[in-house]
Each structure stands twice: as structure tokens, then as C-alpha cells.
C-alpha positions in Angstrom: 4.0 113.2 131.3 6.1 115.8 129.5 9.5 115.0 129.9 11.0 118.8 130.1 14.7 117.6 129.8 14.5 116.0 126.5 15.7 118.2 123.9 16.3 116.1 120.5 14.3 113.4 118.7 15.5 111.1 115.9 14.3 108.5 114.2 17.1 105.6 113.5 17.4 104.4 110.0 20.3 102.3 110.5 22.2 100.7 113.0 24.6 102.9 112.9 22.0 105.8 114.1 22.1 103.4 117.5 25.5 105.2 118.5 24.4 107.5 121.2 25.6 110.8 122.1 25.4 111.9 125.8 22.1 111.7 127.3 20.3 109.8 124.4 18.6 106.6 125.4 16.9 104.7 122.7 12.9 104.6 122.9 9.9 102.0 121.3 6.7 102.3 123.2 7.7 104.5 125.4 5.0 103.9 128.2 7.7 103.8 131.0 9.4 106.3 129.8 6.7 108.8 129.2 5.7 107.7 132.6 7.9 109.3 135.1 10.6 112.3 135.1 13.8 111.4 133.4 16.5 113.7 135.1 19.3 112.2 132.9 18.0 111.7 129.3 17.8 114.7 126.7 17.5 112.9 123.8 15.1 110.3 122.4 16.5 107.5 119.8 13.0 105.9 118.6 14.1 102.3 117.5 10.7 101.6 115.7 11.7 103.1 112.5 14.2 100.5 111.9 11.4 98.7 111.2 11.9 95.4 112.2 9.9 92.5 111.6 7.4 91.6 114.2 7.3 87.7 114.5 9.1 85.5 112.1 8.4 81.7 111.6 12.4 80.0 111.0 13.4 77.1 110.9 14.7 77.0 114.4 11.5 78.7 116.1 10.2 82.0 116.7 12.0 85.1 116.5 9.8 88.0 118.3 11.1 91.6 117.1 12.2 93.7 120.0 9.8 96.3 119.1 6.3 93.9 118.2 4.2 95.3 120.7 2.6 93.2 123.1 -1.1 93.3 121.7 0.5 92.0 118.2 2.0 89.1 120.2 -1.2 88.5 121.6 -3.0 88.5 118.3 -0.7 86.5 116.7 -0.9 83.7 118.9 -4.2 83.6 118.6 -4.9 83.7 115.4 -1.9 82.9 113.3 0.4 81.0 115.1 0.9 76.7 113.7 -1.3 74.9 116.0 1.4 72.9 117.5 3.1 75.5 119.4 0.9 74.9 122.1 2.8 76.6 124.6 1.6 79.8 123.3 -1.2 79.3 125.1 0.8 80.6 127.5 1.3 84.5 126.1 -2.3 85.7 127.3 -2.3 84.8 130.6 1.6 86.6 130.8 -0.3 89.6 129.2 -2.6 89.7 132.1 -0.4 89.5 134.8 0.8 92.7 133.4 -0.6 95.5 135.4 -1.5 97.7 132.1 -5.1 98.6 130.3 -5.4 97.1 126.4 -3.7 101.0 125.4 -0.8 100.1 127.1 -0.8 96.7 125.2 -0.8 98.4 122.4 2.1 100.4 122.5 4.4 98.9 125.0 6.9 96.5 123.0 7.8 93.2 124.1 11.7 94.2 124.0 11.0 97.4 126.3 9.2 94.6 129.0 12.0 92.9 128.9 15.2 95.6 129.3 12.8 97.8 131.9 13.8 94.5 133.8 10.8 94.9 136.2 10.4 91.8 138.7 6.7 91.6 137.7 7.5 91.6 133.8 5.2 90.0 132.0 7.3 88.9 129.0 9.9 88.4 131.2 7.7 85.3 132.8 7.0 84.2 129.2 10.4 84.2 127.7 12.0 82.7 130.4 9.8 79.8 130.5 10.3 79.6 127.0 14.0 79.2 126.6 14.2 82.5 125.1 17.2 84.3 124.1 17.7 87.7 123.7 20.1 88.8 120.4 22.0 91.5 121.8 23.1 94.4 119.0 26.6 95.1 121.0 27.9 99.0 119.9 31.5 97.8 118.0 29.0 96.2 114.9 28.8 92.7 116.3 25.8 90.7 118.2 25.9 88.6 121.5 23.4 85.9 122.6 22.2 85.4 126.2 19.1 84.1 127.7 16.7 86.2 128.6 16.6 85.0 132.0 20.1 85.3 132.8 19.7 89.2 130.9 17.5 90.3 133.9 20.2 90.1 136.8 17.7 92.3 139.2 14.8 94.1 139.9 15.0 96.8 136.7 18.8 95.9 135.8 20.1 94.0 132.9 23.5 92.7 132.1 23.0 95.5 128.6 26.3 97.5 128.7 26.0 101.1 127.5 25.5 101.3 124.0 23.9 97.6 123.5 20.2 97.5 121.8 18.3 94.2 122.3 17.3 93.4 118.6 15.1 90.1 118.8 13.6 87.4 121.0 14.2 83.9 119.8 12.2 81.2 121.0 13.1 77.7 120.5 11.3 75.2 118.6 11.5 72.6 121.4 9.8 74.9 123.9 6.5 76.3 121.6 5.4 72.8 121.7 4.9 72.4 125.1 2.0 71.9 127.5 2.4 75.4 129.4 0.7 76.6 132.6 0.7 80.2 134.5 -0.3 80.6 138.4 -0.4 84.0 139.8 -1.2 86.1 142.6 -1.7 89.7 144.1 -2.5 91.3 147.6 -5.4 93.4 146.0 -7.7 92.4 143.1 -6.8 94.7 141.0 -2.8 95.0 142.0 0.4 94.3 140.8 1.1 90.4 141.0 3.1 90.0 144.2 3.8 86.2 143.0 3.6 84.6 139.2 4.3 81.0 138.5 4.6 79.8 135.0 5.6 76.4 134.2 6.3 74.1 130.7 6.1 70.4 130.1 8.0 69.3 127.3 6.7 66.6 124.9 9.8 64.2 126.3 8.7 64.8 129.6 11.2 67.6 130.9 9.7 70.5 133.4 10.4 73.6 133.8 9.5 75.7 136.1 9.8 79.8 136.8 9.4 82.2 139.7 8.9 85.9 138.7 7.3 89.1 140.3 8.0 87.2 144.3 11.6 87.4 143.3 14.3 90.3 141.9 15.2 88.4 138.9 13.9 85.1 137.5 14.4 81.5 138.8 14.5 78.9 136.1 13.7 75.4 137.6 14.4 72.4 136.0 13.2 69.1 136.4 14.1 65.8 133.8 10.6 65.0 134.8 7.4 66.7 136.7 9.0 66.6 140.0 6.7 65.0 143.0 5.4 67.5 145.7 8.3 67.4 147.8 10.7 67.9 145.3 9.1 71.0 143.9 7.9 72.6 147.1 12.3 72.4 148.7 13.0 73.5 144.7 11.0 76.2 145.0 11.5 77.0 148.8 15.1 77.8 148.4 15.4 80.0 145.6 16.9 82.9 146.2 16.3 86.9 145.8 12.5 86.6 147.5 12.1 90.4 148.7 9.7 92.5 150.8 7.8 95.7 149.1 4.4 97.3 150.1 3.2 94.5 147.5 4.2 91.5 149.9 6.5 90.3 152.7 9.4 88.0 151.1 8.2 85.2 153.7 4.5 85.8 152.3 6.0 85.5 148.1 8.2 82.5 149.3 4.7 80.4 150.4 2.1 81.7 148.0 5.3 80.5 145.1 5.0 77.1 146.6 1.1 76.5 146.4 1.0 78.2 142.9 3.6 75.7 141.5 2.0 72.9 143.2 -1.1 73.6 141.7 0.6 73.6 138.6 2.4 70.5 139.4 -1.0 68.8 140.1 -2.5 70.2 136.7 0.4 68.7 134.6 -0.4 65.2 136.4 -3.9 65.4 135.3 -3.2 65.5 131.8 -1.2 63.1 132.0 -3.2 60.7 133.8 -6.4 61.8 131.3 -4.2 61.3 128.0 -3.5 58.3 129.8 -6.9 56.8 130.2 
């Protein structure tokens, strides 16, 4: 779409080329904002030329560059990623749920997924399971830390205050070694999920497990164990923020999120009876 009130482009350089003037916003991939009229914005701040690294192995884990595009994520994973971060298993599937073509993939940037703030975000789901934390670029020159799923406070807001840049996405190295499973769901075949479930096992035993897409903003649920039926199905039952969109009826999200996270419960107690055996 040509986006008619956008007058200036410039690439940043620095982080200091991150101070905005009126009407700038700051731009990666640009698919949602290239998407869709933008009344307000006349200026275009394009982040990749900062040039950031896309995925860095630390000693503390992961550290995913706001701007590594989804389809490098994916790639990665697959075919350079150490073999025991199982849980990367998990960044396909997350990729799929996204309602995009492999073009979208990409260009889109796994930092834009996250800030756009959508309640169907892929990397959203992904992080979130992860124990992700989002290193916030703050405008006075310092940096802040906060979860990603505590960033996301609704469906497309963040807790960013004007002028803050997400720089990185760190994953911890507790969480990529994890058995990881994803559930989702959609009123039409080829639709936006209406409902995603992912879930993470660690290797002591601790579960997670996190409702996106049926609800605003994530819910993080966590167990010191895989929780029995009952346990997960009132866990998952009262969470909060389940809405009603054209996509879905908040009463249909809240029960289709109970059988997907049961069917991941009963996966998880599989392996564990098979490693068992």
C-alpha cells in the first residue's frame, strides 16, 4: 500500500538516530506497516541498518536480534542450532500459526511480531513459553528488561513508552532444553488461529503452559509438575481476558483452550511413561 502521509526516510546508524521527531515511528519489515493507511506517521526510521546481529549463542542462552526475520529464525533452528535446545522444536509450528505466506516470513522481523502486540502473534506464543525477555533500548541512553509476556499488556499494546526500541530477545538456557508442544485452532482452514496452546516441560520436571490468540494478552501457566487433568482444565478455565471477534465467541476460545492443553498434557505423559519403559 502506498502510505501517502509519509514524507521522510532515514536509515539509523546509531542509537542516537532512534530519537524521533514528530510523526516518525521506527520501521524493520514493515509488512504491517505497509499494510494499512497510517494517518499519524510521516516519517520512516528503518532500524535494520543498525545492523544487528541475528541470533547469538551466550553463555546464558539465546539472544534473538529484534530485527532477524522470522524465516532466519526458522532456518536457524533447523539447521544450526546445538541439538540440545530441544525446545526449538517449537519455532516452526509458532511460525505456522502465523497467518502469513513464506514472503511475509521473510521480511517480517521477530521484534515487529512482538511490539505489533497482536493476540494471535506467533513469536509472541514462542517467547512467552520460552521465558523470553525483551531488552528494552529506553530514549535517556539506558536499557530496561521485562518479559515478553508481561510487554504485551493487550490486544496490539505494549508497556513500550514513546521513544523505547526493543533491541533483543533473550532466551534462557533453562528453557531451550525443554520438551515443547504447540496445540492450535481456527474456525476456517485456512483462518487466523482463534485459539493457540503451547506448552514446555522442563528437564526437572516444571510445566509451563501459555494461552495466546483466545485471549488479549498472554497467560503464562505454571505448574512445579505436569499438572493432572483437573488441575489444568480449572487453570486454564479461569484465565482471564478470553474475548469475542468474528474469529470466535470468548465462551467457544475458553473450551477449545481447555482440550488443546489437555491434549498436550496427555502428550507430555506419554513421553514420560515411554522414556520410562
Amino acid at each position: 500500500m502506498d502510505i501517502t502521509t509519509v514524507t521522510s526516510f532515514r536509515s539509523a546508524r546509531s542509537r542516537a538516530d532512534l530519537a524521533l521527531a514528530p510523526g516518525e515511528v521506527v520501521i524493520a519489515g514493515g509488512t504491517w506497516l505497509m499494510s494499512e493507511p497510517q494517518p499519524r506517521t510521516t516519517g520512516f526510521v528503518d532500524l535494520t541498518t543498525l545492523d544487528w546481529p541475528d541470533l547469538e549463542v551466550t553463555d546464558e542462552g539465546l539472544r534473538i536480534g529484534a530485527t532477524c526475520t522470522i524465516a532466519r529464525l526458522i532456518d536457524w533452528a533447523e539447521r544450526e542450532a546445538p541439538p540440545a535446545w530441544t525446545s526449538l522444536a517449537l519455532v516452526r509450528p509458532a511460525s505456522d500459526a502465523l497467518l502469513a505466506s513464506f514472503k511475509i516470513w521473510n521480511t517480517a522481523t521477530v521484534g515487529g511480531n512482538v511490539c505489533q502486540a497482536f493476540a494471535a502473534g506467533a513469536m509472541i506464543a514462542l517467547l512467552s513459553t520460552l521465558d523470553a525477555t525483551a531488552l528494552v533500548w529506553t530514549p535517556d541512553g539506558g536499557e530496561r528488561r521485562i518479559a515478553v509476556a508481561d510487554l504485551v499488556v493487550d490486544d496490539a499494546a505494549t508497556s513500550l513508552a514513546p521513544g523505547e526500541v526493543v533491541r533483543a530477545l533473550d532466551v534462557p538456557a533453562h528453557a531451550l532444553r525443554a520438551r515443547v508442544g504447540l496445540q492450535k485452532i481456527a474456525l476456517a482452514e485456512l483462518g487466523r488461529s482463534g485459539a493457540v496452546v503451547t506448552a514446555r516441560v522442563d528437564p526437572d520436571g516444571a510445566a509451563v503452559f501459555v494461552i495466546t490468540a483466545a485471549v488479549r494478552r498472554p497467560r503464562v501457566l505454571r505448574f512445579a509438575r505436569v499438572p493432572g487433568a483437573g488441575e489444568l482444565r480449572d487453570a486454564v478455565a479461569s484465565a482471564t481476558d478470553f474475548y469475542t471477534d468474528p474469529l470466535g465467541s470468548a465462551d467457544w476460545r475458553r473450551g477449545v483452550s481447555v482440550v488443546l492443553a489437555e491434549r498436550l498434557r496427555q502428550g507430555f505423559a506419554l513421553d514420560r511413561r515411554e522414556g520410562a519403559a
